[in-house]
N, C-alpha and C positions, 0 to 999 in steps of 0.2 A: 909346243902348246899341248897340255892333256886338258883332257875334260873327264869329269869324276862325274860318275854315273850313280845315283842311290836306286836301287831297284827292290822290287820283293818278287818273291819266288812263289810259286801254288802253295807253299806251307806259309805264309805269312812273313817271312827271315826275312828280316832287311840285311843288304851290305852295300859296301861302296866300291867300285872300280875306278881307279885311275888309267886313264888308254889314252896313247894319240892319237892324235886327230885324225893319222892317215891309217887309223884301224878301220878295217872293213866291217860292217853288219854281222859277215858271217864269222871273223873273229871275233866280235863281240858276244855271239850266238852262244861259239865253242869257248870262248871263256866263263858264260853264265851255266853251261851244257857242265863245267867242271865242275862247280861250286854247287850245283844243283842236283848233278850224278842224271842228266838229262840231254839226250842227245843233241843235237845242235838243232837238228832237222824238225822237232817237236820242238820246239822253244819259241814261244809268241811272244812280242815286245810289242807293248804300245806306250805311244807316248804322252805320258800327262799332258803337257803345256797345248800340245793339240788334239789329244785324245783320240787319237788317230793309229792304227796298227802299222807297226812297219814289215811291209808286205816281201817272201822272200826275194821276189825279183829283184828287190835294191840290196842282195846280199853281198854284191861286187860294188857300193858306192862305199864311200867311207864318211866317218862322224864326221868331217868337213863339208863332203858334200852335200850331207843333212844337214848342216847349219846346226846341230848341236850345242848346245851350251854349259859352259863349267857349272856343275852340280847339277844337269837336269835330272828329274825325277823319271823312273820308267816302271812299269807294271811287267814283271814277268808273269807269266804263266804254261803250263805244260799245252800242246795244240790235243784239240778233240780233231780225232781224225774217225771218229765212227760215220763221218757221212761223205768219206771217200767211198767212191764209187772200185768194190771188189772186182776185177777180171778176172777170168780162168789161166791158168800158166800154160795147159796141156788143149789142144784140140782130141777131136777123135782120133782114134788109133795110136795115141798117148804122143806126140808131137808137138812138140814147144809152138805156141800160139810164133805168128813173126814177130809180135811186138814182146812175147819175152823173151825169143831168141835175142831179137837187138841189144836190150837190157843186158842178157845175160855176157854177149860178145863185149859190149862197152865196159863192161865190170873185169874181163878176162885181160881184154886188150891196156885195161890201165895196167893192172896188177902183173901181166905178163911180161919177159923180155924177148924180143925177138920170135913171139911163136909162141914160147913154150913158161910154164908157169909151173917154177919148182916150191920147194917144200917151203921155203923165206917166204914165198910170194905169195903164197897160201894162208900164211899165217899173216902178213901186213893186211890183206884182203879183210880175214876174218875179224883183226884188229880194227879197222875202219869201221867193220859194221856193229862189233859187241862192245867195245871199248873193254874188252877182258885182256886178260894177260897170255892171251894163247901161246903156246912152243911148238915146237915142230914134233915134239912127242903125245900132242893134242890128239884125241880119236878123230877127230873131224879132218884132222890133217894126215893122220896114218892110216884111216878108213878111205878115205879118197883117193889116196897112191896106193893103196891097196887094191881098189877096185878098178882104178885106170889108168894106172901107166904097166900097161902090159910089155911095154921092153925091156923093166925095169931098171934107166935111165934116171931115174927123180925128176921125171917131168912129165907134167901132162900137157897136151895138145890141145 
């Protein structure tokens, strides 16, 4: 079973998606996030026939479990995020807050193997969050083993 999705985008563009049913929200997201050049995570879907936004929590349900229907119409739009609430990253004496240590350990521990997180893993990292073409000859990736991996091993810690 697919179900063909006409949607419009913050620029007005219509297109059509054909997905199955067992596509999840958040493949939906990141399919709209390609066609649009808009990350997944910014991408607001609401649904005409209820008018209703579908909220990220249901990013793990699939168009099945929404009861979706072939040709439903959907509103895309980019999310306004200026009234997220800013944190500080650093306390005093320049020390990662614990809540952006967490963050920052959760992001290491995906992309990392066993510990240690070399030059590939650096660049998959940075891939996830720019959707650029990074290489391992990138500054961001040769500035950072540059600066910490002091055994010169190709791995940081």
């Amino acid at each position: 079973m697919t179900n063909s999705c006409n949607s419009n985008n913050q620029y007005g563009k219509r297109f059509e998606l054909s997905l199955y049913s067992n596509c999840t929200i958040f493949d939906l997201r990141n399919v709209i996030g390609v066609l649009t050049n808009v990350p997944a995570e910014m991408i607001k879907i609401t649904r005409i026939s209820t008018k209703s936004e579908i909220k990220d929590i249901e990013n793990g349900k699939t168009l099945a479990d929404l009861e979706f229907k072939n040709n439903e119409d959907l509103v895309v739009t980019k999310k306004n995020l200026d009234n997220i609430e800013k944190l500080p990253l650093t306390q005093m004496g320049g020390q990662l807050t614990p809540e952006a240590r967490e963050i920052f350990e959760e992001w290491f521990n995906t992309f990392s193997k066993d510990g240690m997180m070399r030059k590939e893993d650096c660049v998959a990292f940075i891939r996830s969050c720019t959707d650029d073409n990074c290489l391992i000859t990138d500054p961001r990736v040769t500035n950072l083993f540059r600066d910490y991996d002091n055994d010169n091993d190709g791995c940081v810690t």
